[in-house]
C-alpha positions in Angstrom: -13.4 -3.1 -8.9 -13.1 0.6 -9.5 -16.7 0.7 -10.1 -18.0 -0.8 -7.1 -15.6 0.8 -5.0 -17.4 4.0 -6.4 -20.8 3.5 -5.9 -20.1 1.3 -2.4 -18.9 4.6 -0.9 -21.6 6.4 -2.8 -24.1 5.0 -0.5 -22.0 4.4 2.8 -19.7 6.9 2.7 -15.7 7.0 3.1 -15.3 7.0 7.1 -17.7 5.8 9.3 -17.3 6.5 13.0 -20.0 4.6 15.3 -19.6 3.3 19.0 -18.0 0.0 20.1 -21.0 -2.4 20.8 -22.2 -1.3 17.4 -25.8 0.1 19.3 -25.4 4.0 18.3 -24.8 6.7 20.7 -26.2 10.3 21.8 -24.1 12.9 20.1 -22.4 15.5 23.2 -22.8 18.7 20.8 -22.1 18.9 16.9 -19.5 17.1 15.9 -19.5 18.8 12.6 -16.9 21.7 13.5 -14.4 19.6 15.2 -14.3 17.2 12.1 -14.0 19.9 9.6 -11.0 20.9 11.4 -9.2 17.7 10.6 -7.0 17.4 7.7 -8.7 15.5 5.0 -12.5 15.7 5.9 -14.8 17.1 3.7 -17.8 16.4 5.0 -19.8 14.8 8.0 -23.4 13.7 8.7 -25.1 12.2 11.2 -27.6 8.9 10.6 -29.4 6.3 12.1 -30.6 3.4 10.4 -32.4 -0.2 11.3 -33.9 -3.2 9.5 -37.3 -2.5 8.0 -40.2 -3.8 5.9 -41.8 -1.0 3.4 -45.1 -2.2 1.8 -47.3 -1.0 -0.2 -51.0 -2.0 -2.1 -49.5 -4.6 -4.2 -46.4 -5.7 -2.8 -44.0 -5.5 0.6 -40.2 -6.3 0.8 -37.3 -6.0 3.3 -34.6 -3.5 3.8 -32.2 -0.8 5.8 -34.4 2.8 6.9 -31.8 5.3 7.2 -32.5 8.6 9.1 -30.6 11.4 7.6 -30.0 15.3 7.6 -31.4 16.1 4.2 -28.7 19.5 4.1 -25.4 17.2 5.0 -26.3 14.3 3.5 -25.8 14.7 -0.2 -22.7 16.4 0.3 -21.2 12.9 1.8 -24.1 10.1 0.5 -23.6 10.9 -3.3 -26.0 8.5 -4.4 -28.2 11.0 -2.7 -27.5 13.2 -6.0 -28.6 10.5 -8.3 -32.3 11.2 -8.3 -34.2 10.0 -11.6 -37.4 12.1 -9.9 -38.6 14.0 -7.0 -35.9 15.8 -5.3 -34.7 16.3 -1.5 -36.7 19.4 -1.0 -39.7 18.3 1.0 -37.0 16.2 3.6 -35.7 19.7 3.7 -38.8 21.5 4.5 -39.6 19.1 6.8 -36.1 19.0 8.7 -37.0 22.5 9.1 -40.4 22.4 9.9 -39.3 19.8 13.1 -37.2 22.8 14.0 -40.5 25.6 13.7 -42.4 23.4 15.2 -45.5 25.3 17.0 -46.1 23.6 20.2 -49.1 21.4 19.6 -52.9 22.6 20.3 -56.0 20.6 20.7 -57.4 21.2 17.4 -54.2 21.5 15.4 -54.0 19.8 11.9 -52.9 16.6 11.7 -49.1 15.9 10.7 -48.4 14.7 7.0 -46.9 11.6 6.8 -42.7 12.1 7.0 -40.9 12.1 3.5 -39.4 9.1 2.0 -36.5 8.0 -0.7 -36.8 5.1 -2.0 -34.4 3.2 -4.5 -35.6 2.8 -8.6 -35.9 -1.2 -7.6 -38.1 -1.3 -4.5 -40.1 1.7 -6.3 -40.4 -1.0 -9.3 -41.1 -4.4 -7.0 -43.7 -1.9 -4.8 -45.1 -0.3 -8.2 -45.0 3.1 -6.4 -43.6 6.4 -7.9 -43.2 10.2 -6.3 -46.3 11.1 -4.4 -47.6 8.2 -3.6 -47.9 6.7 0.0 -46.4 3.5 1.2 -45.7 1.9 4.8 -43.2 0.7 7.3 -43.0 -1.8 9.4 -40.2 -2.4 12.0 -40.0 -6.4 13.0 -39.0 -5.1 16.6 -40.8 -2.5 17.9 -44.8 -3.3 19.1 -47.8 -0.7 19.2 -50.7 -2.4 21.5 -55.1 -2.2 19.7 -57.7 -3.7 20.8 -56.5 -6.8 19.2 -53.5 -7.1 21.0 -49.8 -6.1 20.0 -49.0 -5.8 16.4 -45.5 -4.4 14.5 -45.3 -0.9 14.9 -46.4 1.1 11.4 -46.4 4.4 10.0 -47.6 5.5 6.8 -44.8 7.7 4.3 -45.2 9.5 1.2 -42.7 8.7 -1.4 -40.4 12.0 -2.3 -38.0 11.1 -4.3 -36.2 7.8 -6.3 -32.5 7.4 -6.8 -30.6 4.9 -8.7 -27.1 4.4 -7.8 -26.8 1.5 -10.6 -26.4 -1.0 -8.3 -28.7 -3.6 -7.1 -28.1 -3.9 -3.6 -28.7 -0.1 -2.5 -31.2 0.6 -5.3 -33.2 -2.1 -3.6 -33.0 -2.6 0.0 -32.0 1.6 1.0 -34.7 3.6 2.1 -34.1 7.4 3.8 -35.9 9.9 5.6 -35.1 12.8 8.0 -33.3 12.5 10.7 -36.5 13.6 13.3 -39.0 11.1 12.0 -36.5 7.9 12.2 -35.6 9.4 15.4 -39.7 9.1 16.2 -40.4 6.1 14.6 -37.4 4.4 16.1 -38.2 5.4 19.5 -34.8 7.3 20.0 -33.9 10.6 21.4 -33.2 13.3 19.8 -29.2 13.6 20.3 -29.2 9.6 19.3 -27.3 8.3 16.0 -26.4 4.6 14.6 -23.2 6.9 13.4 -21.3 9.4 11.4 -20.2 9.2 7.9 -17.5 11.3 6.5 -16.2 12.1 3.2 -12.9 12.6 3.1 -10.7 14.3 0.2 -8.4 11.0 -0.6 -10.6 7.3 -0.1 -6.8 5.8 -0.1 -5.8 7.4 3.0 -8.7 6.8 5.4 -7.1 5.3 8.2 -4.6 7.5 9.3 -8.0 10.0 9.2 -9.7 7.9 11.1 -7.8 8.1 13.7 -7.3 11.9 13.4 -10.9 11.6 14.0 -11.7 9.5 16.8 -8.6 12.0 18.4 -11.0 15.0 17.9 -14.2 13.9 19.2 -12.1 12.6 22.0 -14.7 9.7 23.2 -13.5 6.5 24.1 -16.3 4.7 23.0 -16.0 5.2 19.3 -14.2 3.6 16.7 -13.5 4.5 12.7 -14.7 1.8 10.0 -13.2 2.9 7.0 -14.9 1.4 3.5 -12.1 -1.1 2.8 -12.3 -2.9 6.3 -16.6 -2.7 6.1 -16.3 -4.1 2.6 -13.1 -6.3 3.2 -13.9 -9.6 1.8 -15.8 -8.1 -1.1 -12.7 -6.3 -2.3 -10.7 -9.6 -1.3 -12.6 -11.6 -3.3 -12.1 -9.1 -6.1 -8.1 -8.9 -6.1 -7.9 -12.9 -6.2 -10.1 -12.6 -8.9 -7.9 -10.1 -10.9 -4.7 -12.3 -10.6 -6.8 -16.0 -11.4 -7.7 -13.4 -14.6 -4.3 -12.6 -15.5 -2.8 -16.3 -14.8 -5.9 -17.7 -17.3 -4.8 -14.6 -19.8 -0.9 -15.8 -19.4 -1.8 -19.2 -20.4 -4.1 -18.6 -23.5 -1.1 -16.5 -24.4 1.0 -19.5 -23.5 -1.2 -21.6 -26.1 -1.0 -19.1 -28.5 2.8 -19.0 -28.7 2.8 -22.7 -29.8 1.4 -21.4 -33.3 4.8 -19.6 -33.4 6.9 -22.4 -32.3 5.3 -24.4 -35.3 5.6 -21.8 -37.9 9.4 -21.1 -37.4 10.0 -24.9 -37.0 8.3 -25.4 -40.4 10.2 -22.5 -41.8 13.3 -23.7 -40.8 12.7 -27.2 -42.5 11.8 -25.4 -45.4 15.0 -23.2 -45.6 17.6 -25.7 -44.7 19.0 -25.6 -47.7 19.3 -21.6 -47.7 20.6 -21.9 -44.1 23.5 -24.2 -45.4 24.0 -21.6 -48.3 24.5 -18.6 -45.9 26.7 -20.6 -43.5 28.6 -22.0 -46.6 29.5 -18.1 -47.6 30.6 -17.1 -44.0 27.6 -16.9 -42.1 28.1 -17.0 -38.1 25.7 -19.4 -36.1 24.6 -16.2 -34.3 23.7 -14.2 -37.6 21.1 -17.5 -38.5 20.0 -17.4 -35.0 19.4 -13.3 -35.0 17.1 -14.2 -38.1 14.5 -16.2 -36.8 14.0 -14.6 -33.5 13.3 -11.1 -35.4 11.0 -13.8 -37.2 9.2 -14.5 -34.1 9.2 -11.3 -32.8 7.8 -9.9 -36.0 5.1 -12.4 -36.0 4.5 -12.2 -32.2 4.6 -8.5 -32.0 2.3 -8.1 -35.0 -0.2 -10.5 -32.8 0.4 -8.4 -29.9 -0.5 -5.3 -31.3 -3.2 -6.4 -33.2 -4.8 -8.1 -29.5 -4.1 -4.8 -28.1 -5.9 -2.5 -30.4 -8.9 -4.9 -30.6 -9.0 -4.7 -26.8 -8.4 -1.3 -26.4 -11.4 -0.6 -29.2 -13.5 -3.5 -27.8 -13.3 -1.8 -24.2 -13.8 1.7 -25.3 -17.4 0.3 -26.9 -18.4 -1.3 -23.8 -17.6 1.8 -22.1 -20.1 4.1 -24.4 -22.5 1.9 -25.2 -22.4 -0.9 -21.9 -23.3 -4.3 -21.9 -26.4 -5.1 -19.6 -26.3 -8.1 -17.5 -29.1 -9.4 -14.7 -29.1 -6.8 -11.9 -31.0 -9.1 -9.3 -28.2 -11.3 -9.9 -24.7 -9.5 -10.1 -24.1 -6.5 -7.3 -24.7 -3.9 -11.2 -26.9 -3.9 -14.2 -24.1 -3.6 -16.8 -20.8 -4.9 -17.3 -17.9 -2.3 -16.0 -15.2 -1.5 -17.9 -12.4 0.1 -17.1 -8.9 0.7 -19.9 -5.8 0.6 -17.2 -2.8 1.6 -19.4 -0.8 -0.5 -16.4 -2.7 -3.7 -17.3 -2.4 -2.9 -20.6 1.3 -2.4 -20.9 2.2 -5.7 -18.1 -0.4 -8.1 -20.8 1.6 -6.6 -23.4 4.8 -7.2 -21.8 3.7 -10.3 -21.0 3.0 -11.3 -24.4 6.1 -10.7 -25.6 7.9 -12.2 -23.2 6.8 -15.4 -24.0 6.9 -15.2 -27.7 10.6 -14.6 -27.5 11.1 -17.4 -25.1 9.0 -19.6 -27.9 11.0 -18.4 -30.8 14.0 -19.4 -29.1 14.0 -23.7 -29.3 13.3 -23.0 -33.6 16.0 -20.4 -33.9 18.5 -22.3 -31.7 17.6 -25.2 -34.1 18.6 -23.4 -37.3 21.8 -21.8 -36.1 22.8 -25.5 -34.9 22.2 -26.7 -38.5 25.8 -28.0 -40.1 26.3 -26.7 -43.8 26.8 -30.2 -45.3 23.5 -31.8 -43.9 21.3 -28.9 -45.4 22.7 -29.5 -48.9 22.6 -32.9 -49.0 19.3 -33.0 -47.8 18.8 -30.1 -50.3 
C-alpha cells in the first residue's frame, strides 16, 4: 500500500484542482503565487493532458499526452526525477525558446519537432531510445489532404525515459511542454486540463483543498485529492490487509492445536507426578500455574522464532526484491514493508491464543484427584 501510494502521487501529484465538467479551463493570471501562500503547499504546476496514440517504425500503442512546464513540474511530478537517460533540459530550452520566439519570416528554418518523455515500457514496446523520433496521433482531432480527413499527427523526438517502477505510468504517460500540447491540442494559450500541487503532508489534503479552491476564488473549480482519485484502489487494498490478517489469525489458530496436544499428552504422562505434588500440599492453582508457563514457554518460543524469521525474511526482500510480472500486477517487484505496529498486534495475537489453548490442558491437570493418578500410576 505504502508503495503505491508513493509512486501514484509520484506521477499525479498530491492535490489536483480542475474545473467542474472535467473539460479544463483558461487560467485568469498565475495561480502560482496565491497557492504558495497557502499553508501546506509546496508546489504547483499547470498541465493539460488527452488520450493519445504514439507510434513508431515498428510498433504503436495507446496512452495519456500530458503537457507540462518542464521548470515546475519536477518539483511536484516526482517521477519526473526518475530519468534512467536523457534529461529535461531540451523541454526547458524549448519552453524557453516559445517564449524568444522571433516572429516568423518567409524563409525562416523550419521548427524541430517538440520534445518528448516517454516511460522505460512504451520506449521498450516502441523499440525507441533518446534521440530518436516517434509520432502522435490524437483519435479526435482531423487534419484534411488531398485524400480526405485523416487523425491529426505530429512527429516528436524522444528526450528523455523515466521509470517510476510501475507499470501503468511507465507505460501509458507520455510529456511534453506545455506550448506544443497546447498546439497540438488546439487550445489556447491560458488553457489547462488542471493544476497539481504538492503539498507538505499527503494525510491532510482535504482541508488544503479547500484552502485552495478559497484562494483562487472561482466557482467553477473543485480539489481531487489522491485518495478520492484513487478511492477504490486503496479500498480494495485495506479489505485486503484485514482478509490478510483474519487468514494469518487462523493459521495461528491451527497452529495452537499442536500446543493443545502436547500439554494434553504431557499431562497423561505426568499424572502420577501431579498426584505426588497434590499428595504433598500442592494447591490446584500451583498445577494449573505449571502448565500454562508450559504453553507459554512453548508458544512464546514459536512466536519469537516466527517473528525473527519474518523480520529477517522481510528485510531480504527489501535489499534484494522479488520480481514479479509487471504487465500483470500495477509493479515489477514484490513491496515490502517491516510495520513494527503489524508486527507487535501478529505478535500479540499469537500469544493470545496460545494462552487461551493452553488453558482446557492446564484446567485438566489441576482438576486431577490425587488417588486416580496413583492408582492409575
Amino acid at each position: 500500500e505504502n508503495d503505491l501510494r508513493t509512486k501514484i502521487i509520484g506521477a499525479n501529484g498530491h492535490l489536483l484542482i480542475q474545473a467542474k465538467s472535467g473539460d479544463g479551463f483558461e487560467m485568469s493570471g498565475d495561480p502560482g503565487p496565491k497557492l504558495a501562500r497557502v499553508e501546506g503547499v509546496l508546489a504547483s504546476t499547470p498541465f493539460i493532458q488527452g488520450e493519445v496514440a504514439l507510434a513508431s517504425r515498428s510498433n504503436f500503442s495507446g496512452g495519456v499526452l500530458m503537457g507540462i512546464d518542464p521548470e515546475t513540474a519536477p518539483e511536484v511530478l516526482t517521477v519526473l526525477k526518475a530519468l534512467t537517460s536523457g534529461s529535461l533540459a531540451p523541454l526547458q530550452s524549448e519552453a524557453r525558446a516559445v517564449h524568444e520566439e522571433a516572429p516568423a519570416t518567409e524563409f525562416a528554418a523550419p521548427k524541430p519537432p517538440p520534445q518528448v518523455v516517454i516511460g522505460a515500457e512504451r520506449a521498450r514496446a516502441l523499440s525507441v531510445r533518446v534521440g530518436d523520433t516517434i509520432r502522435v496521433i490524437s483519435p479526435s482531432l482531423q487534419t484534411l489532404t488531398p485524400l480526405g480527413p485523416t487523425p491529426k499527427s505530429q512527429g516528436l523526438r524522444v528526450a528523455a525515459v523515466f521509470s517510476s517502477k510501475m507499470y501503468e505510468y511507465d507505460s501509458r504517460y507520455a510529456y511534453m511542454t506545455l506550448g506544443a500540447a497546447r498546439s497540438f491540442f488546439e487550445r489556447g494559450d491560458k488553457w489547462v486540463t488542471g493544476l497539481q500541487l504538492q503539498t507538505r503532508n499527503p494525510d491532510q489534503v482535504a482541508a488544503i483543498g479547500s484552502q485552495c479552491l478559497n484562494a483562487l476564488n472561482d466557482p467553477k473549480l473543485t480539489a481531487l485529492d489522491w485518495r478520492s482519485r484513487n478511492q477504490t484502489l486503496f479500498s480494495a487494498l485495506e479489505l485486503e490487509r484485514v482478509v490478510a490478517f483474519v487468514v494469518l489469525v487462523f493459521i495461528i489458530l491451527v497452529a495452537s492445536f499442536s500446543i493443545v496436544t502436547t500439554l494434553a499428552m504431557s499431562v497423561i504422562e505426568k499424572r502420577k507426578e501431579i498426584a505426588i505434588l497434590k499428595t504433598m500440599g500442592s494447591r490446584d492453582q500451583d498445577i494449573l500455574k505449571v502448565f500454562l508457563i508450559q504453553g507459554l514457554l512453548i508458544g512464546g518460543f514459536g512466536t519469537l522464532a516466527g517473528a525473527v524469521a519474518g523480520v529477517v525474511t522481510v528485510t531480504l526482500l527489501g535489499s534484494f526484491g522479488l520480481p514479479i510480472p509487471s504487465d500483470v500486477y500495477y509493479l515489477d517487484s514484490l513491496p515490502v514493508h517491516l510495520g513494527t505496529v503489524d508486527i507487535v498486534l501478529v505478535v500479540l495475537a499469537a500469544l493470545l491464543i496460545v494462552w487461551d489453548f493452553a488453558v482446557f490442558p492446564a484446567l485438566e491437570a489441576a482438576r486431577l484427584q490425587p488417588i486416580e493418578g496413583l492408582r492409575e500410576g
